[in-house]
N, CA, C and O atoms as CSV, one atom per row, in Angstrom:
chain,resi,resn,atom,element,x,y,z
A,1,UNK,N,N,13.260,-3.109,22.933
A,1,UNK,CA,C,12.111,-2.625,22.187
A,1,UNK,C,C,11.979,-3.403,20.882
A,1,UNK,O,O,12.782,-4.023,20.186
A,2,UNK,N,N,10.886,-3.187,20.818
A,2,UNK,CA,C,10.447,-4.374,19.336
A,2,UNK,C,C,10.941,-3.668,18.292
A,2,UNK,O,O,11.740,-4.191,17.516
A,3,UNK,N,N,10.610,-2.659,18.179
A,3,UNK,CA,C,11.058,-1.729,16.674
A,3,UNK,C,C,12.445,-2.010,16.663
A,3,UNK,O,O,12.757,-2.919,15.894
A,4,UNK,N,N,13.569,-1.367,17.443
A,4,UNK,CA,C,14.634,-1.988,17.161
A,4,UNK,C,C,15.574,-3.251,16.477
A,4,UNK,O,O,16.684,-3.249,15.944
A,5,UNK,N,N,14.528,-4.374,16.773
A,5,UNK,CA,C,14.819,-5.610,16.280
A,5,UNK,C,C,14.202,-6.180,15.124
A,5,UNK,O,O,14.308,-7.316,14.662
A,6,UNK,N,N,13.498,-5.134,14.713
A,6,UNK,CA,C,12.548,-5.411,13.438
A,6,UNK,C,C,13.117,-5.263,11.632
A,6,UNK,O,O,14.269,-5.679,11.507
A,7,UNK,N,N,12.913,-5.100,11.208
A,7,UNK,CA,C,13.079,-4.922,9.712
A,7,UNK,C,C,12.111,-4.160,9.370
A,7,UNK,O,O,10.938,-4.517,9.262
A,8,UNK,N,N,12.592,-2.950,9.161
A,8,UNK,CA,C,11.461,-1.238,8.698
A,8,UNK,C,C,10.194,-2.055,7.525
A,8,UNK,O,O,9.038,-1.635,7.565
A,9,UNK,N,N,10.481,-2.938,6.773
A,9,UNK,CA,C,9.127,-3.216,5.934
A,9,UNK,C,C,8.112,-4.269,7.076
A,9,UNK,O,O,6.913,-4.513,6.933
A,10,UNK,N,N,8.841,-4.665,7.973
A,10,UNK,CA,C,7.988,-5.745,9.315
A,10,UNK,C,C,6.981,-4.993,9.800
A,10,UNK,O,O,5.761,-5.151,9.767
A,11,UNK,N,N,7.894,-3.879,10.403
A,11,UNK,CA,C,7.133,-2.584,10.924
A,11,UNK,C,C,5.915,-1.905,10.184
A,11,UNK,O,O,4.805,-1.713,10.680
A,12,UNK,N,N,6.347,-1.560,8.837
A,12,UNK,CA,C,5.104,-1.172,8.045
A,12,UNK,C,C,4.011,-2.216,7.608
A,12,UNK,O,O,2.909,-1.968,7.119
A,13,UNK,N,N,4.543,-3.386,7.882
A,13,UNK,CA,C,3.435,-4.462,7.870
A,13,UNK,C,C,2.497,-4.429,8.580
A,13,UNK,O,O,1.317,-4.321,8.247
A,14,UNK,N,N,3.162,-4.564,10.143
A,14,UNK,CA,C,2.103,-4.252,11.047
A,14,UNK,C,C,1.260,-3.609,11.601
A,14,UNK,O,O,0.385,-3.874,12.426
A,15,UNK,N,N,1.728,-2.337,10.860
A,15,UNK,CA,C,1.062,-0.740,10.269
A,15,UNK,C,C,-0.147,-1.195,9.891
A,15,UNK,O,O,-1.253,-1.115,10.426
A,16,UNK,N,N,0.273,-1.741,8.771
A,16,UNK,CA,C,-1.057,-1.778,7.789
A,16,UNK,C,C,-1.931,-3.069,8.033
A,16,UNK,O,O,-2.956,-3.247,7.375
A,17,UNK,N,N,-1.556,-3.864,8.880
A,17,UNK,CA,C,-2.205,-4.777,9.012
A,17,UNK,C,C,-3.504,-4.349,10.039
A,17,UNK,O,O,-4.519,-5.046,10.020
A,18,UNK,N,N,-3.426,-3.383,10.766
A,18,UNK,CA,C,-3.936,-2.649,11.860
A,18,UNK,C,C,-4.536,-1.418,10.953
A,18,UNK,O,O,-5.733,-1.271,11.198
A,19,UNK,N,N,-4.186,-0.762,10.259
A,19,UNK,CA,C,-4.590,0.354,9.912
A,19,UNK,C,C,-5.437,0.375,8.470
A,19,UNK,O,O,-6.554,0.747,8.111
A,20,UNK,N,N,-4.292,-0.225,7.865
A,20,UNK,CA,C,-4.475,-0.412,6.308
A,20,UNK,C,C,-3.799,0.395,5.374
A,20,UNK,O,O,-3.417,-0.145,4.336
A,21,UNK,N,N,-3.555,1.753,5.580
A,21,UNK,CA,C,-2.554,2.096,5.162
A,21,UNK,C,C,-1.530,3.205,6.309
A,21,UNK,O,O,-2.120,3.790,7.217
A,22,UNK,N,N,-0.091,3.371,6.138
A,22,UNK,CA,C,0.355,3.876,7.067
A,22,UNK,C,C,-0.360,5.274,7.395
A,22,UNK,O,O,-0.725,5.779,8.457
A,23,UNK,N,N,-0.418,5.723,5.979
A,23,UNK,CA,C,-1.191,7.202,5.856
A,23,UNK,C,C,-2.396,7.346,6.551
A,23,UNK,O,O,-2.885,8.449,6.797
A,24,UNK,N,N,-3.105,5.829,7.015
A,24,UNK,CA,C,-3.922,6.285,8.018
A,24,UNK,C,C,-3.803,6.071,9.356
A,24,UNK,O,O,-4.750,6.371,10.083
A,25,UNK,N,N,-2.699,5.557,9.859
A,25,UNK,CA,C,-1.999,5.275,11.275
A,25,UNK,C,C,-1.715,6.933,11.816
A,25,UNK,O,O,-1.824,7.534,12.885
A,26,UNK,N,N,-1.220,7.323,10.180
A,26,UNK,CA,C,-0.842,8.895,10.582
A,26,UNK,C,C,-1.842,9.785,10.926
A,26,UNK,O,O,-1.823,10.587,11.860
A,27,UNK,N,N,-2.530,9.636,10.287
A,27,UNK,CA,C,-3.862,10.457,10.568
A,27,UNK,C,C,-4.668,9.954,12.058
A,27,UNK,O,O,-4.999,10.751,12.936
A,28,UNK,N,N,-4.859,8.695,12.107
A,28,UNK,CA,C,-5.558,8.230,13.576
A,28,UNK,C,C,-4.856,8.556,14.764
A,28,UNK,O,O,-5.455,8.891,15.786
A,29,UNK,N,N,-3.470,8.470,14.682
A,29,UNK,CA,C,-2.794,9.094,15.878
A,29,UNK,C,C,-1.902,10.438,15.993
A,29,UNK,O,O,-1.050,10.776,16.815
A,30,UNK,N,N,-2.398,11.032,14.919
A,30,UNK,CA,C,-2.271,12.763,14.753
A,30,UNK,C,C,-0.894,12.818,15.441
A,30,UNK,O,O,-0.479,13.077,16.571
A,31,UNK,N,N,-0.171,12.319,13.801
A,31,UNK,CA,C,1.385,12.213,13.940
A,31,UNK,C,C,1.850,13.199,12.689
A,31,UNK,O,O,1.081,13.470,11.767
A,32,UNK,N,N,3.354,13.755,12.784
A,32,UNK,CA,C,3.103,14.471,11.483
A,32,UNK,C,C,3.014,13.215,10.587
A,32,UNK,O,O,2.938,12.022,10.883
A,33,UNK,N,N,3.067,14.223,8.711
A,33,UNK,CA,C,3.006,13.262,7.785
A,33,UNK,C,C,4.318,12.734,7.628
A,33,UNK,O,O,4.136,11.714,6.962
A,34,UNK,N,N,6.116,12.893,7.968
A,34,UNK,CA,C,6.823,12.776,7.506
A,34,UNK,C,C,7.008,11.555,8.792
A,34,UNK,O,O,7.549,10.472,8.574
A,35,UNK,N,N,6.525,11.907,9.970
A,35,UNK,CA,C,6.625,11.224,11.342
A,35,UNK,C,C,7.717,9.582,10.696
A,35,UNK,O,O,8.906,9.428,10.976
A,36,UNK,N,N,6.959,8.693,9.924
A,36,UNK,CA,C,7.031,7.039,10.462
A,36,UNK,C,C,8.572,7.235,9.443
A,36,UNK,O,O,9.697,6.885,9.799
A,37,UNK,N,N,8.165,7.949,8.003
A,37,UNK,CA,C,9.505,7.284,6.946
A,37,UNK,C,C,10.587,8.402,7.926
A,37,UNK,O,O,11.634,8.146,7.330
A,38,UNK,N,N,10.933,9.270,8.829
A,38,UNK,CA,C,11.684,9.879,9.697
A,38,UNK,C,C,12.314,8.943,10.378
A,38,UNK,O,O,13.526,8.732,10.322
A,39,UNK,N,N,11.187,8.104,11.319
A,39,UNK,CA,C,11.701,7.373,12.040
A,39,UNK,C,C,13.000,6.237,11.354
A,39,UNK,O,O,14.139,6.079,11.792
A,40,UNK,N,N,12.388,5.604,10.228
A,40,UNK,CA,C,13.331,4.623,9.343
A,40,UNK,C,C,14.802,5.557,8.712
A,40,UNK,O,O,15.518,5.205,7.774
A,41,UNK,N,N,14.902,6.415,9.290
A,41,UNK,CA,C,16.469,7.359,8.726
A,41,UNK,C,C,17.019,7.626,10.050
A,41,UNK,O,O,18.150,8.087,10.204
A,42,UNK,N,N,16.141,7.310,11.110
A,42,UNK,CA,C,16.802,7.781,12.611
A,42,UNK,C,C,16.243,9.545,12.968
A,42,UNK,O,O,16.446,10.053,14.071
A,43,UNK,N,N,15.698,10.119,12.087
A,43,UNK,CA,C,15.483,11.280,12.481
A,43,UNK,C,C,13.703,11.051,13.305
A,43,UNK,O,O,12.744,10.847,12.561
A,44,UNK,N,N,13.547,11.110,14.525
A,44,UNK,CA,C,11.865,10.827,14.661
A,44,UNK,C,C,12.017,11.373,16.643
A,44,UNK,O,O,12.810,11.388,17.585
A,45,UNK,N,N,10.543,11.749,16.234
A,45,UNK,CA,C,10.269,12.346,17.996
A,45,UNK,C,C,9.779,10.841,18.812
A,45,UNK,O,O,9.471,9.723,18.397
A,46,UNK,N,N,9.888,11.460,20.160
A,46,UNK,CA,C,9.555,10.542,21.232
A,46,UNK,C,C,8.107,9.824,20.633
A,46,UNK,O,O,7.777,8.662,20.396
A,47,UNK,N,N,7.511,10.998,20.535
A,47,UNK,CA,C,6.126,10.563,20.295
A,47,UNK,C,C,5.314,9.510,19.277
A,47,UNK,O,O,4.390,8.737,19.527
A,48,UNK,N,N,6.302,9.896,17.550
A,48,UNK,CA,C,6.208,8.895,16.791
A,48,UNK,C,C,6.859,7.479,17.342
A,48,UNK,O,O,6.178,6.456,17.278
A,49,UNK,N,N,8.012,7.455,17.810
A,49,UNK,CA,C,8.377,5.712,18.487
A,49,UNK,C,C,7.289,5.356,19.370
A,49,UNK,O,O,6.517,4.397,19.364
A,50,UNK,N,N,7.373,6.033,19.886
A,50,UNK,CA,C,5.858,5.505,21.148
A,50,UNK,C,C,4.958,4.959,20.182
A,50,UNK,O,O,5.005,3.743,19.997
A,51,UNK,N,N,4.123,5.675,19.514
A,51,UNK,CA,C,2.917,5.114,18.416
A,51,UNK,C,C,3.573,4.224,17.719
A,51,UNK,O,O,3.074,3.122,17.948
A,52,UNK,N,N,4.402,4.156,17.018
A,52,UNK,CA,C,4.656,3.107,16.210
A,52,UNK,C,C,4.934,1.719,17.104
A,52,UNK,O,O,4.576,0.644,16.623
A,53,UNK,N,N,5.635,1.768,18.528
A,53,UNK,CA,C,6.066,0.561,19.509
A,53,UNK,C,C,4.877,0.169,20.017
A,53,UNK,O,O,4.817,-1.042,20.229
A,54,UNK,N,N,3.901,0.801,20.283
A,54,UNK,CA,C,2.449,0.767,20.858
A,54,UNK,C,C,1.787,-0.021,19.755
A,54,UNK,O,O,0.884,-0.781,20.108
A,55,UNK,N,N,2.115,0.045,18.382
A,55,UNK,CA,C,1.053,-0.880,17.405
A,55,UNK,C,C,1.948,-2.362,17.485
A,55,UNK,O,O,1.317,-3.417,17.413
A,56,UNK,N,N,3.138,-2.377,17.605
A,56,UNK,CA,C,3.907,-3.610,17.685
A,56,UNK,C,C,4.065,-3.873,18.255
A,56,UNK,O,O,5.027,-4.625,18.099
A,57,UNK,N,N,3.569,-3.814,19.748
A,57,UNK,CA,C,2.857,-4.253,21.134
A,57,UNK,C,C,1.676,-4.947,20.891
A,57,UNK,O,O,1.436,-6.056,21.369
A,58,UNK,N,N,1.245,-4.583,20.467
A,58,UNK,CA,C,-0.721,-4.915,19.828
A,58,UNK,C,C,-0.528,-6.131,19.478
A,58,UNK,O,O,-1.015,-7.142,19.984
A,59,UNK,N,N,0.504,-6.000,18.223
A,59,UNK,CA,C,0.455,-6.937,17.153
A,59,UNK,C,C,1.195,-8.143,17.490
A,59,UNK,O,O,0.914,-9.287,17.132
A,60,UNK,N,N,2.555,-7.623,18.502
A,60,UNK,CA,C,2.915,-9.044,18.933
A,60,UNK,C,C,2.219,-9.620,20.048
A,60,UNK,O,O,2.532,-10.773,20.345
A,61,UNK,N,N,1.229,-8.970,20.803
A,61,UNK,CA,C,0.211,-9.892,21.613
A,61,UNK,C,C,-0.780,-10.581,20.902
A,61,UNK,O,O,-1.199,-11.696,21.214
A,62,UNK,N,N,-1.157,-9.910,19.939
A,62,UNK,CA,C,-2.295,-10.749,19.234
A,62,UNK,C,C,-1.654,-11.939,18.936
A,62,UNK,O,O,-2.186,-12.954,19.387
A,63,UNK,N,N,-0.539,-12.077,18.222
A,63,UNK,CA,C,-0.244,-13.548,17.444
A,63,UNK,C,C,0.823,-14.218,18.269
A,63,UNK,O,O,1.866,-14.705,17.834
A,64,UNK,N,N,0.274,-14.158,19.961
A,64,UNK,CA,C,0.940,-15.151,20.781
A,64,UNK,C,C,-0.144,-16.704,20.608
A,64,UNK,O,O,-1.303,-16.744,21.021
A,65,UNK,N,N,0.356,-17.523,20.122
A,65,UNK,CA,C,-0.163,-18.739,20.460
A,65,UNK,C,C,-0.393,-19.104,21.583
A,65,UNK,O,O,0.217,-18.604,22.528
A,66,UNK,N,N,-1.595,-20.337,21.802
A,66,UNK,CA,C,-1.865,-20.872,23.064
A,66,UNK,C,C,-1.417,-22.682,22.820
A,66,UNK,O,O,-2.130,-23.664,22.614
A,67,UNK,N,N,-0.300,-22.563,22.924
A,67,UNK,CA,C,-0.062,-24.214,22.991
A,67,UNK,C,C,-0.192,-25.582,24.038
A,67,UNK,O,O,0.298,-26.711,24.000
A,68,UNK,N,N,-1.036,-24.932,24.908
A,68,UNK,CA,C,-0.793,-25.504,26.209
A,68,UNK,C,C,-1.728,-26.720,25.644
A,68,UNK,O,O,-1.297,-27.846,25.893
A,69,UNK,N,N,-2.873,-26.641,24.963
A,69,UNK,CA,C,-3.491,-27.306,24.566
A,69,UNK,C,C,-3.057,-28.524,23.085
A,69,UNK,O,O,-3.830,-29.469,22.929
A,70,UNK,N,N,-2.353,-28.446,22.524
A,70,UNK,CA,C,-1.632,-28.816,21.797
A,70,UNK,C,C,-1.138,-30.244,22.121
A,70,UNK,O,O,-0.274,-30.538,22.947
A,71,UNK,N,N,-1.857,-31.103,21.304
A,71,UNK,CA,C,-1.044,-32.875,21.771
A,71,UNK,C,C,-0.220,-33.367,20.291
A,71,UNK,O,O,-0.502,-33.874,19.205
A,72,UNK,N,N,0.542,-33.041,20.767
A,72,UNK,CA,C,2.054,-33.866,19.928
A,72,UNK,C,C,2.096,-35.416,19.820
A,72,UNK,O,O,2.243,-36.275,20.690
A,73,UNK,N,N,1.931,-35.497,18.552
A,73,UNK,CA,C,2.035,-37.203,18.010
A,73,UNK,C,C,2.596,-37.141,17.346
A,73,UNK,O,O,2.853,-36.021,16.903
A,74,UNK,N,N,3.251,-38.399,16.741
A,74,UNK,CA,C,4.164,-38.491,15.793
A,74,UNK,C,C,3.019,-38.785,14.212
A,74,UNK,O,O,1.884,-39.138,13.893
A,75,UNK,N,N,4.173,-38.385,13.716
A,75,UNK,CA,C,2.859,-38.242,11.695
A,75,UNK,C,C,2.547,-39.822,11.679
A,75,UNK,O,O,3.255,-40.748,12.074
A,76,UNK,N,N,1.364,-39.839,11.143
A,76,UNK,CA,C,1.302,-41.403,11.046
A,76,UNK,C,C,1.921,-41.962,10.227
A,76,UNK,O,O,1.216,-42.934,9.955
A,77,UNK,N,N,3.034,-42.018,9.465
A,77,UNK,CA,C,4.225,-42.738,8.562
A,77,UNK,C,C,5.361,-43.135,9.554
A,77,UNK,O,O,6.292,-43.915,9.354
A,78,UNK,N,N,5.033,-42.342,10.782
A,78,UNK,CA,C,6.521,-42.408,11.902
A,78,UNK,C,C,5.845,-42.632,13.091
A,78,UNK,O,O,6.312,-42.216,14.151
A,79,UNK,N,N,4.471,-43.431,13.022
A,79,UNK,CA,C,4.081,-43.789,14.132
A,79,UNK,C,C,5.043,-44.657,15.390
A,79,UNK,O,O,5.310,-44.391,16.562
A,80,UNK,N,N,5.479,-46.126,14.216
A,80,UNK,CA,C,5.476,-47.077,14.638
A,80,UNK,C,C,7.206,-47.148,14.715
A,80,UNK,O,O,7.747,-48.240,14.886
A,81,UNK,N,N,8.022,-45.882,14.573
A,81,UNK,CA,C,9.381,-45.637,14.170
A,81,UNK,C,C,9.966,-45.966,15.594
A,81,UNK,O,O,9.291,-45.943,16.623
A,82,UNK,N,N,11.193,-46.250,15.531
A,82,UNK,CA,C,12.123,-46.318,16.702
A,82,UNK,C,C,13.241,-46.248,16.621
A,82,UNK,O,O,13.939,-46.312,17.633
């Protein structure tokens, strides 16, 4: 799971990057108010991990790159390098 491997301010990043503030993540997915800073002490229901893993699902699909397209050259100072 993503949350697990995260860093609790990563997590609230991606909160707010989606929401804007956590306080309204809480409110849009009618979580309690203590729900997310619970989760960061280990005390938290099924339901808050779900919502919170569900926005860092979102967020790590959005900022998958498409590199397939991507042509690799060397910088032009190291064109002519060998």
């Amino acid at each position: 799971m993503l949350l697990d491997r995260m860093h609790p301010e990563d997590v609230k990043a991606a909160i707010r990057k989606r929401f804007g503030t956590v306080s309204r993540f809480i409110e849009v997915r009618g979580l309690p108010e203590t729900g997310v800073s619970d989760l960061f002490r280990g005390r938290t229901s099924r339901r808050v991990r779900d919502a919170v893993e569900s926005v860092l699902q979102e967020d790590a699909e959005s900022i998958k790159l498409d590199v397939s397209e991507t042509v690799t050259r060397p910088h032009r100072k190291n064109g002519g390098a060998k």
